[in-house]
N, C-alpha and C positions, 0 to 999 in steps of 0.2 A: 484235879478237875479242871486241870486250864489247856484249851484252844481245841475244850468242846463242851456240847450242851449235856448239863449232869441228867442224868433217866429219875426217873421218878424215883424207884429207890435206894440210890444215893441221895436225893433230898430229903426221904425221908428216914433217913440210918440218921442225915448228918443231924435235923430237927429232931430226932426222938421222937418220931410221928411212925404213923402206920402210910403205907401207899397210899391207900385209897381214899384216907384223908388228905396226903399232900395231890392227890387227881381233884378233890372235892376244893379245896383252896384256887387250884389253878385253872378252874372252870369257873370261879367265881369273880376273876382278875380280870376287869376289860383289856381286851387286845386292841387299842387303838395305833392310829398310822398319822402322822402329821399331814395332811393334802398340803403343803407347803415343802413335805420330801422329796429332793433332787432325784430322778431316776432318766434311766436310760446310761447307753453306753457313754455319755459324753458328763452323765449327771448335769445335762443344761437343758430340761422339763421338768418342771414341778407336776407331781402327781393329780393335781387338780387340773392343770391345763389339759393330761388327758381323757378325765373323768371329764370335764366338760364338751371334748371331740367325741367321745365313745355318744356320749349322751346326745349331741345334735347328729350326728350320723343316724343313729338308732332311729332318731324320729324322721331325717332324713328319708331312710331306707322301707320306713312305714309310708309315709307320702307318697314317694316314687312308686313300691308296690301298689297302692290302691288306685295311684294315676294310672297306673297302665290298664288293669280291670276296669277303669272307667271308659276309657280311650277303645278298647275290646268292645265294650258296649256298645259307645258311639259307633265305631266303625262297620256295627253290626248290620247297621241299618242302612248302609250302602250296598248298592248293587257288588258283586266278586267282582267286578272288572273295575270299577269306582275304587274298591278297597285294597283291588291289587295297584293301581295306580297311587292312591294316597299313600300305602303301605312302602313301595319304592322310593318313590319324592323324597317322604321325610324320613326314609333311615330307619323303620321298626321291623324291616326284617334282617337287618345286617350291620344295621349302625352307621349306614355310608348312605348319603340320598343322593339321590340319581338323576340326571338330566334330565329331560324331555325327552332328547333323541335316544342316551339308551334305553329307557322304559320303555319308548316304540320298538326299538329293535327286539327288546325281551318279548313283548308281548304282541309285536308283528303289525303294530298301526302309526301309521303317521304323527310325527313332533306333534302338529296342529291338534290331531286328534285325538292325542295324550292330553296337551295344552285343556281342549274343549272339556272332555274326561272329570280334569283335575279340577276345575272351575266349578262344574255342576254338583262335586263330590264335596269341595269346600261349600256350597251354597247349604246345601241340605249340612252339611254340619254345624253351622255356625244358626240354622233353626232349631236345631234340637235341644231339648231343653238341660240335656247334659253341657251344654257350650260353655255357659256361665258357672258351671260346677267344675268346670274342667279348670277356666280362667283362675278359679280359687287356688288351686294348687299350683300353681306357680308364685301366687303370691305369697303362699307360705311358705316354697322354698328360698325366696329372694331374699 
């Protein structure tokens, strides 16, 4: 039996047991793990440091999704041309935010008149009563 793991009925030939007693035993045996066990390729992470990543990610990844359906809502309530303009600026359609001048050229209106645009699109959002709901999440992500 050595450099591998005995089957059940070889454990149980060798005890004088029936299988389904030594399965009955070995179901009853807790399987614990040290969170202080080295793992990874370099064994230089303890198993707890990434129970603790998995775990703020997770709620990370909760936050971010519900910031954005919030963000959706707010933006709802802006003119298409308001939410096309905020939507470029700050990067939620492509993750890259974009100047004045090319948001004019996208969309065929003047730097100023982008500039003008974006100003009246932050005014009414920062009234809306999502504004402060929104502020929240950020500060649970920091």
């Amino acid at each position: 039996m050595r450099g591998r793991t005995a089957t059940v009925e070889e454990i149980a030939q060798e005890l004088a047991l029936t299988p389904e007693a030594v399965r009955e035993l070995l179901m009853t045996v807790p399987r614990s793990v040290s969170l202080e066990i080295k793992v990874g390729k370099e064994k230089d992470t303890e198993l707890l440091d990434l129970l603790e990543i998995e775990a703020v990610s997770s709620e990370n990844h909760f936050v971010y999704e519900s910031l954005q359906r919030d963000i959706r809502e707010l933006l709802a309530d802006l003119t298409t041309r308001e939410r096309q303009v905020i939507e470029l600026r700050y990067g939620f359609l492509d993750g890259k935010s974009h100047s004045l001048a090319d948001i004019g050229r996208t969309l065929e209106l003047s730097r100023e008149r982008v500039r003008q645009i974006e100003l009246k699109a932050l005014q009414k959002l920062r009234q809306s009563q999502l504004h402060n709901h929104i502020r929240d999440y950020f500060e649970a992500l920091s």
